[in-house]
N, C-alpha and C positions, 0 to 999 in steps of 0.2 A: 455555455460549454459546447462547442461541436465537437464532433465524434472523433473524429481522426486525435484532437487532443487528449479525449477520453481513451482510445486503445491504446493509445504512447502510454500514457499513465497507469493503464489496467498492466500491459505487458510488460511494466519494469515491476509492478508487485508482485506478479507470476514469477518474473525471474527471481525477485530474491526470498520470496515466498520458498522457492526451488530448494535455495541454494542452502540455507539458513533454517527453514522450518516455519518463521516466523518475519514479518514484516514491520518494521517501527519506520519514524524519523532516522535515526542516527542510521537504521542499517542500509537505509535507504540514499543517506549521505555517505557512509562509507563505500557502498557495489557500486556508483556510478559519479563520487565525486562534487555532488552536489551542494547547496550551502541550507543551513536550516528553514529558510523558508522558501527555498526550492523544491525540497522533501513534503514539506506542510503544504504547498502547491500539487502536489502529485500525489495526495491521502487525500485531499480536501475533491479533489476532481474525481477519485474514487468514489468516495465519500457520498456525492451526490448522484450517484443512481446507485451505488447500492452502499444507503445510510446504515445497514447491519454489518456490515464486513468486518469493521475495526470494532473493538470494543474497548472501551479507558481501562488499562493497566495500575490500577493503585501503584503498585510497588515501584515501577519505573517512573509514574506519571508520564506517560504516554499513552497514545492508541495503538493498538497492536491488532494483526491478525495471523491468524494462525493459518499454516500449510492447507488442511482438509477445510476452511472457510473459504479460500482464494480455489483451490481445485474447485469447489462445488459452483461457483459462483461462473468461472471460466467455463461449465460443462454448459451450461444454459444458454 
């Protein structure tokens, strides 16, 4: 993974992290139009430098992060 792909990535969870409160697949397909494993492509790239961010959503079966996870993580 080089980096410039990693901020593209970090910066669209920021954004709908923003916007939403909360960060999934689909919301991630919905803010920017993407296809399901375009989204799984831009969590997974996340994902690998910081493995704590998302955490598995039983209810929806997905990974999810929440608003104050993605702030804290961008302050660093």
């Amino acid at each position: 993974m080089d980096d410039k792909e990693f901020q593209k990535s970090f910066q669209m969870i920021v954004d709908v992290a923003t916007q939403h409160g909360f960060v999934t697949r689909e919301s991630l397909k919905k803010a920017y139009g993407l296809t399901a494993m375009e989204s799984s492509q831009v969590i997974r790239v996340v994902m690998q430098k910081h493995p704590d961010l998302f955490k598995w959503d039983h209810a929806s079966s997905s990974h999810r992060a929440h608003l104050k996870d993605v702030q804290k993580k961008n302050s660093t």
